[in-house]
PDB file of N, CA, C and O in Angstrom:
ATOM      1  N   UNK A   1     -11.562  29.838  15.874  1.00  0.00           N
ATOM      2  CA  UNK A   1     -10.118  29.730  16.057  1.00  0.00           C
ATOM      3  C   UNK A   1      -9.806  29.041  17.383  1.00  0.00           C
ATOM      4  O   UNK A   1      -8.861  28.273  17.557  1.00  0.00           O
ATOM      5  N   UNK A   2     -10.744  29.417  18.336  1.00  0.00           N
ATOM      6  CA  UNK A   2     -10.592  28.805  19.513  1.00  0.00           C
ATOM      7  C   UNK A   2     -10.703  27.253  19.665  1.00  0.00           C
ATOM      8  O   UNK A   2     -10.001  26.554  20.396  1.00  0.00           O
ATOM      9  N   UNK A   3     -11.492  26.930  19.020  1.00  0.00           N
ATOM     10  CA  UNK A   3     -12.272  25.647  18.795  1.00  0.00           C
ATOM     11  C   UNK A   3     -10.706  24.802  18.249  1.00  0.00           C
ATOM     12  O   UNK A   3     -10.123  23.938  18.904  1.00  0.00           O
ATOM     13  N   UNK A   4     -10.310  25.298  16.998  1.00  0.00           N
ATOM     14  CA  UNK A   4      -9.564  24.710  16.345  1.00  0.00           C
ATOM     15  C   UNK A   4      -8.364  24.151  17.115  1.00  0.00           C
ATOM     16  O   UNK A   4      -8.040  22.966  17.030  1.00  0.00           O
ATOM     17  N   UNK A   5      -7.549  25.281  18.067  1.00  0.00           N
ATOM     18  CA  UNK A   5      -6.530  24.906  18.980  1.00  0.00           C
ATOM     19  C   UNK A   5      -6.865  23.934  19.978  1.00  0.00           C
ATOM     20  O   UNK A   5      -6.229  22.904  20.204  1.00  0.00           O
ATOM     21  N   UNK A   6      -7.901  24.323  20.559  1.00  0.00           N
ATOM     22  CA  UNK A   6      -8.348  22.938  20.958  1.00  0.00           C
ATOM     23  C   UNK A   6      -8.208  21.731  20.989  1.00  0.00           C
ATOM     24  O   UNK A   6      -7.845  20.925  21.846  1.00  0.00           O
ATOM     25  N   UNK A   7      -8.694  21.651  19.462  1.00  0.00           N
ATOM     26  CA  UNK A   7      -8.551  20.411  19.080  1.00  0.00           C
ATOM     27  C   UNK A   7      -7.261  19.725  18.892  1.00  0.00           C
ATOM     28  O   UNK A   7      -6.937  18.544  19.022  1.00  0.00           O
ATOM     29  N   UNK A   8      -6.333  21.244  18.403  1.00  0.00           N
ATOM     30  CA  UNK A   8      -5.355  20.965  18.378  1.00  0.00           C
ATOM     31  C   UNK A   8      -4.126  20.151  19.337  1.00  0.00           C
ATOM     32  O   UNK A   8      -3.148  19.482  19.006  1.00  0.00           O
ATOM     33  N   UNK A   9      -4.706  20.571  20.725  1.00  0.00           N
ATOM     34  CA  UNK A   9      -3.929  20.659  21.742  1.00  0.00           C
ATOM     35  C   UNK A   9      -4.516  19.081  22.444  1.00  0.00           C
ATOM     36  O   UNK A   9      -3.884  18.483  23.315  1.00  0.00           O
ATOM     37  N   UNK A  10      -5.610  18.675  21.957  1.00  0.00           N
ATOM     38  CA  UNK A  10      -6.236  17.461  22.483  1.00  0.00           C
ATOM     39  C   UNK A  10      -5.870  16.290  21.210  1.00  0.00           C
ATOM     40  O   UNK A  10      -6.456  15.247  21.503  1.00  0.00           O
ATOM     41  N   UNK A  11      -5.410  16.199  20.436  1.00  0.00           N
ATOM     42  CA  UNK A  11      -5.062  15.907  19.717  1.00  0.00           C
ATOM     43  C   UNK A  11      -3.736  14.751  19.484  1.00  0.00           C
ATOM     44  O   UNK A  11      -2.798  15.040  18.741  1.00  0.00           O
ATOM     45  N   UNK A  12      -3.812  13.295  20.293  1.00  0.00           N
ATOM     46  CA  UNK A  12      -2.673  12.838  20.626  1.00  0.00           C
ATOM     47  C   UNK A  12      -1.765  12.131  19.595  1.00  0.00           C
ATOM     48  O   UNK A  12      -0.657  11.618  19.750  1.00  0.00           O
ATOM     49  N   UNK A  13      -2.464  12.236  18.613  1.00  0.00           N
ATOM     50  CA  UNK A  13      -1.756  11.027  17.219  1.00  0.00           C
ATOM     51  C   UNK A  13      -0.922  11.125  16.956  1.00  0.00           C
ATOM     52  O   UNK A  13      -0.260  10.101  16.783  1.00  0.00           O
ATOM     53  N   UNK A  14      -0.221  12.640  16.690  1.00  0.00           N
ATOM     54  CA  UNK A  14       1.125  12.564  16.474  1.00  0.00           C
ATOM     55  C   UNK A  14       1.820  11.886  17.663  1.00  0.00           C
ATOM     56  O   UNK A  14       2.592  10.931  17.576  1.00  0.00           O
ATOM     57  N   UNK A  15       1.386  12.596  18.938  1.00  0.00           N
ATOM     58  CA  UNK A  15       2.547  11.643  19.971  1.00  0.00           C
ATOM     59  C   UNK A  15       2.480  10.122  20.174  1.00  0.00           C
ATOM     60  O   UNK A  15       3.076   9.440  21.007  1.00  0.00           O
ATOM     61  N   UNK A  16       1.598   9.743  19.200  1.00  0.00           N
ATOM     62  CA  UNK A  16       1.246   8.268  19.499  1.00  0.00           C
ATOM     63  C   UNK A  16       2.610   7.862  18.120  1.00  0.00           C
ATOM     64  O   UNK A  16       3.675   7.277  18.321  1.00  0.00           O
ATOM     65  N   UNK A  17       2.187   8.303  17.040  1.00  0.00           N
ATOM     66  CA  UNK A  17       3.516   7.658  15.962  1.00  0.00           C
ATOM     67  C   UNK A  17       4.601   8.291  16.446  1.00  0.00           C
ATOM     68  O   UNK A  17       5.537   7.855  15.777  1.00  0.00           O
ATOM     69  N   UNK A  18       5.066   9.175  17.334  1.00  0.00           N
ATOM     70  CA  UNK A  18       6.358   9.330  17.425  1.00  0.00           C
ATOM     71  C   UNK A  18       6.848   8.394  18.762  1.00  0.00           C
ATOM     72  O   UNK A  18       8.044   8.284  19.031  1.00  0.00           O
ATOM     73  N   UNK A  19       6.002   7.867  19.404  1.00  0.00           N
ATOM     74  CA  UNK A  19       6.292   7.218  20.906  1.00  0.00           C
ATOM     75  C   UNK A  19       6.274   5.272  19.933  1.00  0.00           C
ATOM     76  O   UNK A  19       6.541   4.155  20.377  1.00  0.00           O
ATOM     77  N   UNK A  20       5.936   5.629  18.884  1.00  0.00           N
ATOM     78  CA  UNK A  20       5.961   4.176  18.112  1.00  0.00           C
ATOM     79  C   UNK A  20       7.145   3.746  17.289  1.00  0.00           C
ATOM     80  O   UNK A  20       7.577   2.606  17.117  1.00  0.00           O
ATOM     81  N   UNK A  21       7.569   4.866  16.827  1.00  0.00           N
ATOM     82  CA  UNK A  21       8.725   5.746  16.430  1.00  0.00           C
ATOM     83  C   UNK A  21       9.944   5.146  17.287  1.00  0.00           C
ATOM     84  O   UNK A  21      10.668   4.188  17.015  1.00  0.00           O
ATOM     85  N   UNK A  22       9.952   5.779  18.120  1.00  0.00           N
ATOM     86  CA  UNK A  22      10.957   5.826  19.305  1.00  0.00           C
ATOM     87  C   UNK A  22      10.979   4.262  19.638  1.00  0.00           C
ATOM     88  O   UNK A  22      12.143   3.889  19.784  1.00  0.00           O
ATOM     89  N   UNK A  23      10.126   3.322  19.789  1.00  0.00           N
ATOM     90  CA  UNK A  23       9.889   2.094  20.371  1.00  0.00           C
ATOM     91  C   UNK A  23      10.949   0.908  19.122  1.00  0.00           C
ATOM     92  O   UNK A  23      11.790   0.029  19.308  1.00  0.00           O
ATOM     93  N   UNK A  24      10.327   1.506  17.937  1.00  0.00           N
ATOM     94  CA  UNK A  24      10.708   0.709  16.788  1.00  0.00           C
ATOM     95  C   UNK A  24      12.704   0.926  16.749  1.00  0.00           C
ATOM     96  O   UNK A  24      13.562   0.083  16.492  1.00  0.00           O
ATOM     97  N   UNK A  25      12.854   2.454  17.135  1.00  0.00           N
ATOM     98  CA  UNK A  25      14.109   2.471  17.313  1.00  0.00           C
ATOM     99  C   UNK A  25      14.959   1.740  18.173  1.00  0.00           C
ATOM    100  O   UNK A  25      16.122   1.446  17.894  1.00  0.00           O
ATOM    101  N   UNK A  26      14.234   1.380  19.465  1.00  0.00           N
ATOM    102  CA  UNK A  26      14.725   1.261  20.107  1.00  0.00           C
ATOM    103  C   UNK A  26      15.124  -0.961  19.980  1.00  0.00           C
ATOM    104  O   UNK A  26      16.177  -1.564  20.187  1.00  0.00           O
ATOM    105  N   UNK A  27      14.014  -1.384  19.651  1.00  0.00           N
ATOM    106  CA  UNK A  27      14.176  -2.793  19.243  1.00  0.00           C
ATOM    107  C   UNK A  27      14.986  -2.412  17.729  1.00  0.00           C
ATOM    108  O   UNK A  27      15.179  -3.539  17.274  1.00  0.00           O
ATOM    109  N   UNK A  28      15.393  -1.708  17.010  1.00  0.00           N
ATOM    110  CA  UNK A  28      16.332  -2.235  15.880  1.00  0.00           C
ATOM    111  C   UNK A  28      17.530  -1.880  16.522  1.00  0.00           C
ATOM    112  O   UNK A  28      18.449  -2.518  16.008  1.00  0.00           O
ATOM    113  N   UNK A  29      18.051  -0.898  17.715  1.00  0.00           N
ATOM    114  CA  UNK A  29      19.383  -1.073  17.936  1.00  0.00           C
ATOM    115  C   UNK A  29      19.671  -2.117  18.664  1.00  0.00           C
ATOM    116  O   UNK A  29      20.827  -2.528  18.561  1.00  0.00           O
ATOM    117  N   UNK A  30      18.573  -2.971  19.759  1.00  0.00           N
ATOM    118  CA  UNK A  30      18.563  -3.994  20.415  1.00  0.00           C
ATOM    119  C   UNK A  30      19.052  -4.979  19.310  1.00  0.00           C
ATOM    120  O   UNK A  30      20.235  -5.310  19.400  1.00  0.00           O
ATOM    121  N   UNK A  31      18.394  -5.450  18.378  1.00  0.00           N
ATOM    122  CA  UNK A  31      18.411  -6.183  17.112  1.00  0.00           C
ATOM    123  C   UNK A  31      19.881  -5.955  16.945  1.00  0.00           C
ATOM    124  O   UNK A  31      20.529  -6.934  17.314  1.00  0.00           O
ATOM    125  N   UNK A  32      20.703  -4.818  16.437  1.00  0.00           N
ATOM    126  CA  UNK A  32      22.106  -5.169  15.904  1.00  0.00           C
ATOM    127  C   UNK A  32      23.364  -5.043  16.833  1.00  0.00           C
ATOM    128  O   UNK A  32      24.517  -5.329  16.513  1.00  0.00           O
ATOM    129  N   UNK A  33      22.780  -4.396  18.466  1.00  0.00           N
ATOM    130  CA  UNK A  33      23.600  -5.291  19.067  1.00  0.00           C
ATOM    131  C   UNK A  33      23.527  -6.449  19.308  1.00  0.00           C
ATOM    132  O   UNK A  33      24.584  -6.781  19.845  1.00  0.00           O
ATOM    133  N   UNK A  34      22.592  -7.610  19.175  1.00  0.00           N
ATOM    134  CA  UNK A  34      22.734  -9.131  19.292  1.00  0.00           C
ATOM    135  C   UNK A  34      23.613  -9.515  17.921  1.00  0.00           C
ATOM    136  O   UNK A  34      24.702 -10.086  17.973  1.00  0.00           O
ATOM    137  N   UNK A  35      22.879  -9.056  16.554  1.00  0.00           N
ATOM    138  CA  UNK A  35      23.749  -9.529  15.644  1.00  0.00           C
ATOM    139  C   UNK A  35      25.437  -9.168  15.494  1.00  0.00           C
ATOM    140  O   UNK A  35      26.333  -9.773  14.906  1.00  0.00           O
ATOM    141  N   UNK A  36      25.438  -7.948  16.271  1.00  0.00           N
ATOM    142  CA  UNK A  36      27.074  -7.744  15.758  1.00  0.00           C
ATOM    143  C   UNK A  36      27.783  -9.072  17.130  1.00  0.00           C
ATOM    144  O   UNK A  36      28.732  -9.816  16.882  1.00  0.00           O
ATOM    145  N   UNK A  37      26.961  -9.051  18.600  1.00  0.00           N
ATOM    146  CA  UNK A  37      27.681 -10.054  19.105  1.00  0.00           C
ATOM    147  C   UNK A  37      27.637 -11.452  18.478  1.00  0.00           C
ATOM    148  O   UNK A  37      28.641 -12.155  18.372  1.00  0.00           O
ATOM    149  N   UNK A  38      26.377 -11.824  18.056  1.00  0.00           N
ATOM    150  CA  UNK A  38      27.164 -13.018  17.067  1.00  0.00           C
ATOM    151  C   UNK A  38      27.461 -13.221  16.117  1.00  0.00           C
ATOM    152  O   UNK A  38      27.667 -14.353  15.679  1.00  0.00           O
ATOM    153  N   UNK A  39      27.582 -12.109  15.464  1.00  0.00           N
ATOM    154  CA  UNK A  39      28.708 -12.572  14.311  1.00  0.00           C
ATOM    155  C   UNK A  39      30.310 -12.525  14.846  1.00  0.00           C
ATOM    156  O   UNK A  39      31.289 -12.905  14.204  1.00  0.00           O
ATOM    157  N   UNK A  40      30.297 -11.983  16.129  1.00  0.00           N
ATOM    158  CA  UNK A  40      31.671 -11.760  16.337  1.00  0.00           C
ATOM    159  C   UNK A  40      32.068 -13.979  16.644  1.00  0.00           C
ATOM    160  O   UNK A  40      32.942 -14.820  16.436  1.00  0.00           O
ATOM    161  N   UNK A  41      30.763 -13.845  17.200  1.00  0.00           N
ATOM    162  CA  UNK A  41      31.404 -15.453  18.053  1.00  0.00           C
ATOM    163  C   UNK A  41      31.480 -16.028  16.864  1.00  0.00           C
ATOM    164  O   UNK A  41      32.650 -16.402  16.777  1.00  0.00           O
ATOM    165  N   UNK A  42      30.721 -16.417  15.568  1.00  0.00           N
ATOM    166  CA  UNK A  42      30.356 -17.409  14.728  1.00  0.00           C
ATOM    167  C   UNK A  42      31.992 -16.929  13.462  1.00  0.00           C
ATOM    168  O   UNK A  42      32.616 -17.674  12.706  1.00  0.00           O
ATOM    169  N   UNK A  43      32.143 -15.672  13.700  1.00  0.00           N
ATOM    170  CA  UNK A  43      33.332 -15.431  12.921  1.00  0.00           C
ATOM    171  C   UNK A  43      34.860 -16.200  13.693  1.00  0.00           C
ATOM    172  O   UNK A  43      35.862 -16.436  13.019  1.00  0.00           O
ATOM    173  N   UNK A  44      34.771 -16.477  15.065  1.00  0.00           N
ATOM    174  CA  UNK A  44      35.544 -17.420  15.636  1.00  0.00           C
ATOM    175  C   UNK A  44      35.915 -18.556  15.585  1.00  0.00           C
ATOM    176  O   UNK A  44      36.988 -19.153  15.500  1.00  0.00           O
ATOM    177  N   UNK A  45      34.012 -18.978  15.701  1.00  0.00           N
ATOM    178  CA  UNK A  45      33.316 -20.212  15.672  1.00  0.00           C
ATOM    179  C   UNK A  45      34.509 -20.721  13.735  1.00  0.00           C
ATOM    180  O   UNK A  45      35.502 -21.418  13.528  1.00  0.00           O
ATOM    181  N   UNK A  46      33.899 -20.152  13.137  1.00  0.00           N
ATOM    182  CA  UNK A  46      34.491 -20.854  11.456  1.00  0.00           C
ATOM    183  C   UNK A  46      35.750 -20.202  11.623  1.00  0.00           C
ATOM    184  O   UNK A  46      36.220 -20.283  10.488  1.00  0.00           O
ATOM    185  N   UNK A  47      36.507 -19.665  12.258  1.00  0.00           N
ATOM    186  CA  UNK A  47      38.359 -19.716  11.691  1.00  0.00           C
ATOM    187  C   UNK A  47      38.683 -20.736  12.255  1.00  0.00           C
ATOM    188  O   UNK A  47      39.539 -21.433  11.709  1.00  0.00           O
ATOM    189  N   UNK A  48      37.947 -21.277  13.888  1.00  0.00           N
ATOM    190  CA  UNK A  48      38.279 -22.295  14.336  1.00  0.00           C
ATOM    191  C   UNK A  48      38.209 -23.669  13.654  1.00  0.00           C
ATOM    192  O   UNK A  48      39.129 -24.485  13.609  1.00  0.00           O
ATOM    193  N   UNK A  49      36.737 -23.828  13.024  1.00  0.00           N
ATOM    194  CA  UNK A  49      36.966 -25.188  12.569  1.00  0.00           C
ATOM    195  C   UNK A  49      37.320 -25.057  11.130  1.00  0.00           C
ATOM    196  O   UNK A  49      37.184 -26.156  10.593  1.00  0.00           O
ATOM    197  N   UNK A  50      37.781 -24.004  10.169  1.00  0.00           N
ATOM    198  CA  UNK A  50      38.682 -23.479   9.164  1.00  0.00           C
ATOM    199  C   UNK A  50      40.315 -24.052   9.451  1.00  0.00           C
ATOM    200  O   UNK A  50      41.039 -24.756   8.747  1.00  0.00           O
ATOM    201  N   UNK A  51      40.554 -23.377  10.894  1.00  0.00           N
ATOM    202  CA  UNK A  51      42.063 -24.201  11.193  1.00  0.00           C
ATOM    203  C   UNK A  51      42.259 -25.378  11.418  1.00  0.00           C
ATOM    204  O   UNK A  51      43.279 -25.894  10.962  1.00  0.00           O
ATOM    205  N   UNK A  52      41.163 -26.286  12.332  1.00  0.00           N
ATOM    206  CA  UNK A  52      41.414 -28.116  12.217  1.00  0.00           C
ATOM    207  C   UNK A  52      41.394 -28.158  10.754  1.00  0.00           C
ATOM    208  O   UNK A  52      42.493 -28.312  10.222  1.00  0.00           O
ATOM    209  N   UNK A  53      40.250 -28.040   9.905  1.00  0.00           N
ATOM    210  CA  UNK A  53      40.425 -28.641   8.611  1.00  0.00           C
ATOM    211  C   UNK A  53      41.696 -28.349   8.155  1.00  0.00           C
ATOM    212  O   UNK A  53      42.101 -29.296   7.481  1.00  0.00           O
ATOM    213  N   UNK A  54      42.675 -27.259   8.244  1.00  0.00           N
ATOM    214  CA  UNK A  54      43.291 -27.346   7.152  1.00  0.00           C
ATOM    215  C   UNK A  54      44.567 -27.963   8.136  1.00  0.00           C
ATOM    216  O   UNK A  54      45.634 -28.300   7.623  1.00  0.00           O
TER     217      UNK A  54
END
């Protein structure tokens, strides 16, 4: 039993997928704050040249 906790306690894998976890989270909110800022500009970008054309 002793042995087992041990191992248990030496045991880093889980904190390795949750620190991978956390990383992956952290580049997809990076990721959709760039996209929500440009879609804001490119949604500008086309009313603008939407209004010369018409």
């Amino acid at each position: 039993m002793k042995t087992l906790f041990s191992r248990f306690v030496k045991d880093e894998s889980g904190a390795t997928a949750i620190e991978y976890g956390l990383i992956a989270a952290g580049i997809s909110v990076a990721i959709i704050a760039v996209v929500n800022g440009l879609g804001s500009k490119l949604t500008s970008t086309f009313s603008s040249i939407s209004s010369q054309l018409n």
